[in-house]
C-alpha angles and dihedrals in degrees: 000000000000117000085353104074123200092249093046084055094054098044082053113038095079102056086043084052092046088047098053084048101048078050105053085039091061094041086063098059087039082067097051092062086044106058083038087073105033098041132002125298100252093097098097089109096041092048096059093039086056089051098049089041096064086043084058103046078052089060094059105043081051099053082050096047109028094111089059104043096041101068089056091039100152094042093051091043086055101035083054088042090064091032083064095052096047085047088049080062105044100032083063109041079050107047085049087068108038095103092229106169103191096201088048091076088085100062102017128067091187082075094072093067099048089059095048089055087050093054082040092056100027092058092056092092095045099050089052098049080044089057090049091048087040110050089037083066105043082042097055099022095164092059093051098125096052089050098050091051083052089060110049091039089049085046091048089049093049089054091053100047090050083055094047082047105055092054076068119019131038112256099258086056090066094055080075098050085054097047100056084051085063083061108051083052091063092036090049095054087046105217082135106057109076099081147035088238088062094049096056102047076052093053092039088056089053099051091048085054089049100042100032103129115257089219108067082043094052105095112264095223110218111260087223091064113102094242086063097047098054096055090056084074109102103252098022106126126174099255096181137005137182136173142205141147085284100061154299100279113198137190120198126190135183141232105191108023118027127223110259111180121174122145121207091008108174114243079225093062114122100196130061122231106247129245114295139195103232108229122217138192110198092336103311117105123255106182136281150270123249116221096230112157087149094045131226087345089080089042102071091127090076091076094059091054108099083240085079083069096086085045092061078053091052153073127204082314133197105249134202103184108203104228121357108216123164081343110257101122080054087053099059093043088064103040076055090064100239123184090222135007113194108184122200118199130167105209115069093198096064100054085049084046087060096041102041104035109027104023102136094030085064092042095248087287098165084047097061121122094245092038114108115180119200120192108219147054120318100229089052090055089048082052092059123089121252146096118332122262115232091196129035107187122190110171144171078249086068141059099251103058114111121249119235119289112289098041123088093014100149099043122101112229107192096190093063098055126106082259106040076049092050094046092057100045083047087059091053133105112262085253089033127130132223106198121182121187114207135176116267109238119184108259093030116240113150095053093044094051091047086047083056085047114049080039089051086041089051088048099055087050097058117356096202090065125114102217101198090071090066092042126100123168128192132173140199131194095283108007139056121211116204115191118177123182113204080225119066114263121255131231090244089052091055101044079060098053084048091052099041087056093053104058093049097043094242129145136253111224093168137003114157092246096040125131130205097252080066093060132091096356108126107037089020115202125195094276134350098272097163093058097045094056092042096052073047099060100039081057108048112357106254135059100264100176089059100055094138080083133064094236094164105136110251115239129196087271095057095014092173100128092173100051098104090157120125113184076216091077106036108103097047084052094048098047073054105051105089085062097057104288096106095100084061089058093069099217083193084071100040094045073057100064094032087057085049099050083044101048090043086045094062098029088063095048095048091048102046091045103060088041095062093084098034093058096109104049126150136201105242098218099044099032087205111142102246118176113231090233086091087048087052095043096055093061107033083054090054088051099055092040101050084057110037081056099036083056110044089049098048084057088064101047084045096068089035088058084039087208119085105192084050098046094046086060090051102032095050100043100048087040074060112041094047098044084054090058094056082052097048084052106041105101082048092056085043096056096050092044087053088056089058120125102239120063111213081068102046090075096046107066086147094046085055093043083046093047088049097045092043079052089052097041093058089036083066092034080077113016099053098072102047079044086056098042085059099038090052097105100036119126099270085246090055085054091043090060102048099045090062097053092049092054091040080064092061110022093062091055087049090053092072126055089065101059088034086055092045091041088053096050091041083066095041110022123007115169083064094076095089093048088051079039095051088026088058090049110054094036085058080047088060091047109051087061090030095054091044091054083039093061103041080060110044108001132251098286084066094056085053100060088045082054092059093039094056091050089048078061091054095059097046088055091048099096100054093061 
């Protein structure tokens, strides 16, 4: 060993182990803001897969080459260690160039390929930090429990320190960071400390940390996002820019050809909207700013959008905007004369964008006297007691509007389901209005869903309404305006909106005394969809003539508002698709089942492989012939099951915290940290199971961890939500709180099975570590895609009995380790 003794090995390896770990994890979410800016932000699924991936193909190459790497264990833990660093490097200048285009994967099979070279590249770091924690624990088998605690608190820790980075460095800044931890892990471990030679390849992957080009780590943004496509403009320039955990948020201006943004804007209207500054997130665009130093005076274009409609209802009214944006939607509250305007936006930076950088040119609009901001989600601030609202406004002005169909499909939007509906209409006026502005498709999804959902949300307020007397539709030429009262509308209240129509040349899609000569007679479209659904809908509940399109409302169990796919129409929309039906495909949800076939595709193989020779294995103290399937199954159970259940739950907290950047760097940590500490006490809880009384228990400590957690797990199943609903309007500190001690209540339960399993295979069968380790992996691998498709199918309660199910397996399988 040289300079670097046995005993000082063993008092270091858990913290190296904690710190590869702490540095793979953040890599991950590295990732994650990664393929935010390049690409789109549904690769949530596809990001962990990648990374347990990599911990799984570790597994194998392990289980083959453990006799050679054993022997020069703390040369090959530290060799791997810099091999990480010098991968973190590479893994991310390369996946920035490939030229994957993810909507491309509808019409071009090229694409496929490309994917498959980004998981490729993108698992390299991963495989190397799963060499160092594997081998660590083949190598040290007895102390497997404190190793594995080592590794889930090093890789909370490692999700915590990437969200305290990004407040101060870009992203690709922190790849360097992790990097150099890669290092102290190798240094720690000291395989690299006998010789000069080794010095100086230690000193060499330091320099390259320190003098990798920026450039080729900086995030390559896909031409195709909307960000990129605007500055190809002549004139466009990037005027502002901030970053944070949350996001890279962007301002353009122009020089030539100013921004003028007005959705919905009547053909009638007399005035122009004024020049803008476009606002983007990640490269999607997220409004815009008014140019408004004379105030509303310069902003009489607002009153010919079909949003004024709610303000000819209304009176000074009290108004809650849905997202503030750049602040237009705040604008024309105030040229409405409203009596209070209380503006929710989740992202802090935009409001500071606003404020900072463009202050005069908005007119000073979050400084106003009636202008309240409030920093959150917006269902989190309906959740929260105080007066009642007579207007709700979410607009395309704002950031909470849902995109078009076939964007966003993937990502769960709590505010748009039949509850987040009921809960604002809930925090209405008796005579208040909720209006929500979305983008006309043809044929129209988006308005008709959220028709089936404010219908199914009055109904769960009072079964005995007829919800087609709250309900008023208009449309524009691109655009479609919903507005519900939780009371019926009157007849004064629709001669307004007929009159307000009127004058600004809209459509009326649905009034409650409407009839079908009214309809489609301004921005005629081929034939009235809209009323069709709607009279639909007020029939039977769902929108019978559009069943090309999933149009069931989302709910808080499935809360994907903008997953309009059915598998029964896929093969008319993809014969289409080469003559502009390709948006209706949804290539979010089919990148979802190719990662799926991909990931399963190389799982098999890699767990079949490294079983072959192991395929007749016996247990040394009893000597009976048992087939390593049972061993297998153990683990790849446990692997499905941690994250069916990690996931479903975290759903949950995340629409308790309302935030869910915020509640990511809180969920996953403390999913982390107190699953280590079952970990760290495992072989304590063993050894008191093994004094029990009755002896077809004494033998099982992972089938009791398992019974309790499966106890815990349905105790919450029915006990969360009724804790949420009373929590709601708790200080976020308060919530924060809590959140971590109720995971805390699961998560250490979770933390178990796995290093009982491994303790018990380090007595009876050790070289099969690598293959539960690998096994483990890849099965993981199977479940963060398979949950997610899971849950768009049959909800999140669904994936947790699944959960249960998986772990019923593992017990079963207990006895065969």
């Amino acid at each position: 060993m040289n300079r670097c003794t046995m005993p000082a090995i063993d008092r270091r390896l858990p913290v190296a182990v904690a710190l590869i770990s702490s540095a793979s994890f953040g890599y991950e979410l590295l990732l994650f803001r990664f393929f935010s800016i390049m690409y789109w932000g549904h690769f949530a699924h596809l990001i962990i897969s990648m990374a347990l991936l990599g911990f799984g193909v570790s597994g194998t190459v392990l289980t083959l080459a453990q006799q050679r790497l054993l022997p020069s264990f703390p040369r090959a833990f530290s060799l791997h260690a810099l091999l990480f660093a010098l991968a973190l490097l590479a893994a991310t200048s390369l996946a920035n160039r490939l030229g994957f285009n993810p909507p491309e994967v509808i019409w071009h099979s090229g694409q496929l390929g490309r994917l498959t070279t980004v998981i490729a590249v993108a698992i390299g770091p991963f495989f190397c930090a799963g060499l160092c924690i594997g081998l660590a624990l083949r190598w040290k088998s007895a102390a497997t429990a404190r190793l594995y605690r080592a590794d889930l608190i090093g890789a909370a820790s490692g999700a915590l320190l990437i969200m305290a980075l990004l407040f101060v460095l870009r992203p690709h800044d922190g790849v360097r960071i992790l990097a150099l931890i890669g290092v102290v892990a190798a240094v720690l471990v000291g395989g690299f400390r006998s010789s000069g030679l080794d010095r100086i390849v230690l000193t060499v992957v330091v320099l390259l940390i320190g003098l990798w080009p920026a450039r080729w780590l900086a995030p390559v943004m896909s031409p195709y996002k909307s960000m990129a496509q605007t500055l190809l403009v002549p004139g466009v320039r990037l005027a502002a820019e901030t970053h944070s955990p949350f996001g890279q948020f962007s301002a353009l201006t122009s020089d030539k050809v100013p921004f003028r943004y007005a959705p919905g804007l009547s053909l009638l209207a007399p005035a122009a909207p004024p020049s803008q500054v476009a606002l983007f997130h990640d490269g999607h665009a997220a409004g815009v700013i008014l140019h408004a130093p004379a105030g509303a005076v310069s902003l009489e274009f607002l009153r010919w959008t079909p949003m004024a409609l709610p303000y000819a209802l209304l009176k000074q009214p009290r108004v809650l905007i849905a997202g503030a944006g750049g602040g237009g939607d705040v604008w024309q509250a105030l040229q409405e004369k409203a009596a209070r305007v209380d503006a929710v936006e989740p992202h802090r930076e935009f409001i500071e964008l606003v404020g900072r950088s463009f202050g005069a040119f908005s007119g000073g609009i979050f400084a106003r006297e009636k202008v309240h901001v409030f920093y959150g989600d917006v269902r989190g601030h309906l959740a929260a007691s105080g007066p009642p609202y007579d207007l709700i406004q979410i607009s395309p002005l704002g950031t909470v509007a849902p995109p078009a169909a076939g964007g966003h499909a993937l990502e769960a939007r709590y505010l748009y389901t039949v509850e987040g509906v009921r809960l604002a209409l809930s925090r209405l006026s008796p005579d208040g209005l909720l209006a929500v502005t979305l983008p006309l498709e043809l044929p129209p999804r988006s308005a008709v869903k959220m028709t089936a959902t404010m219908a199914a949300a009055l109904k769960q307020l009072d079964a005995n309404v007829d919800p087609s007397r709250h309900v008023m539709i208009i449309r524009s030429w691109n655009t479609v305006t919903l507005v519900v009262s939780p009371a019926p509308l009157s007849a004064q209240r629709l001669a307004v909106v007929r009159s307000f129509c009127r004058c600004r040349a809209f459509d009326i899609d649905w009034l409650p005394d409407i009839g079908p000569e009214e309809v489609n007679r301004i921005n005629v479209l081929d034939r009235p969809y809209l009323y069709h659904a709607v009279l639909d809908i007020w029939r039977d509940g769902s929108a019978s003539r559009l069943p090309v399109f999933n149009l069931v409302p989302a709910t808080d169990d499935r809360p994907w508002f903008s997953h309009f796919f059915r598998w029964s129409s896929f093969g008319q929309l993809w014969e289409q698709r080469a003559f502009g039906t390709a948006s209706m495909v949804e290539w979010e949800y089919l990148l979802l089942w190719i990662s799926l076939a991909v990931a399963l595709a190389i799982s098999l193989l890699a767990i079949i492989w490294p079983l072959r020779p192991l395929r007749h294995a016996r247990i040394g103290h009893t000597g009976g012939s048992v087939t390593p399937l049972f061993r297998a199954l153990y683990f790849a159970a446990l692997g499905l099951a941690f994250f069916f259940l990690e996931i479903a739950f975290m759903q949950q907290f995340i629409r308790f915290l309302s935030h869910p950047v915020l509640a990511m760097a809180i969920v996953v940590p403390s999913f982390l940290v107190f699953a280590g500490c079952g970990s760290g006490l495992a072989q304590p809880f063993a050894d008191r199971v093994a004094a029990c009384r009755w002896t077809w228990i004494r033998d099982r400590p992972s089938m009791v961890a398992i019974v309790i957690l499966v106890a815990v797990a349905l105790a919450y199943r029915w006990l969360l939500p009724l804790f949420f609903h009373i929590g709601a309007s708790w200080p976020d500190m308060l919530r924060l709180l809590a959140t971590m001690l109720l995971i805390g209540g699961l998560a250490f339960w979770m933390g178990m099975p796995f290093p009982l399993g491994l303790t018990r295979l380090g007595r009876h069968h050790p070289d099969f570590i690598p293959v539960a380790w690998g096994v483990n992996g890849f099965f993981s691998v199977i479940s963060a895609i398979a949950a997610t498709i899971l849950a768009l199918y049959a909800g999140f309660q669904v994936v947790v009995v699944a959960a249960l199910a998986f772990y019923f397996l593992a017990t079963v399988c207990e006895q065969h380790l």
